[in-house]
C-alpha positions in Angstrom: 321.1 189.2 108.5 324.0 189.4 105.9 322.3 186.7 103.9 319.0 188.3 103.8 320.7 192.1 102.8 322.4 189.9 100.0 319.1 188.6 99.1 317.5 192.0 98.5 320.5 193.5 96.7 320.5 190.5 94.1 316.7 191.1 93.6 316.4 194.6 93.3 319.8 194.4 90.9 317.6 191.6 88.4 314.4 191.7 87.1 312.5 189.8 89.9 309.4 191.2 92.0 310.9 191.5 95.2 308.6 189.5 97.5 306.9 190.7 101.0 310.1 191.1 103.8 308.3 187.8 105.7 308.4 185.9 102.6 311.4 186.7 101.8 312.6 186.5 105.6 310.6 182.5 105.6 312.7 181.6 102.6 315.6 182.9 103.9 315.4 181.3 107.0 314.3 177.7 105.4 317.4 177.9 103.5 319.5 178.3 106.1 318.2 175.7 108.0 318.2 173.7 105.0 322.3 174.0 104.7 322.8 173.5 108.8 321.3 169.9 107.9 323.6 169.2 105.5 326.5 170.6 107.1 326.0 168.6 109.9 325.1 165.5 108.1 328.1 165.9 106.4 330.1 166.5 109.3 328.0 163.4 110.7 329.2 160.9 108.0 332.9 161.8 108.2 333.4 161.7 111.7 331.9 158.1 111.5 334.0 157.6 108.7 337.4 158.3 111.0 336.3 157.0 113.8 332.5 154.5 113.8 332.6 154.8 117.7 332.0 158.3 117.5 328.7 158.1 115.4 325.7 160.2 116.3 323.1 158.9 118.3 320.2 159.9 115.8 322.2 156.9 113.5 
C-alpha cells in the first residue's frame, strides 16, 4: 500500500494524468511482482554460486 500512496503523491506532484485507481493499482502490482522475480532470481544465482548443491529446482 506504501508503494501505491507513493505512486499517487509523485503523480499528482508532476504533470501526469493521474490514471483510473485499477490502472494504477494493475501497474502497481505488475511491478512489484516484476522486482520479487528478480530478487529471487538474484538470490537464486548466488546461492548456486556459494554452494551448486543448493540450486533451485526450477534450474
Amino acid at each position: 500500500m506504501a508503494l501505491f500512496d507513493h505512486v499517487v503523491t509523485w503523480l499528482r506532484k508532476n504533470p501526469v494524468l493521474l490514471p483510473g485507481v485499477s490502472v494504477l493499482a494493475r501497474q502497481v502490482s505488475e511491478a512489484r511482482a516484476a522486482a520479487e522475480r528478480r530478487l529471487y532470481e538474484a538470490v537464486a544465482r548466488a546461492t548456486v554460486r556459494a554452494d551448486p548443491v543448493l540450486a533451485p529446482t526450477w534450474a
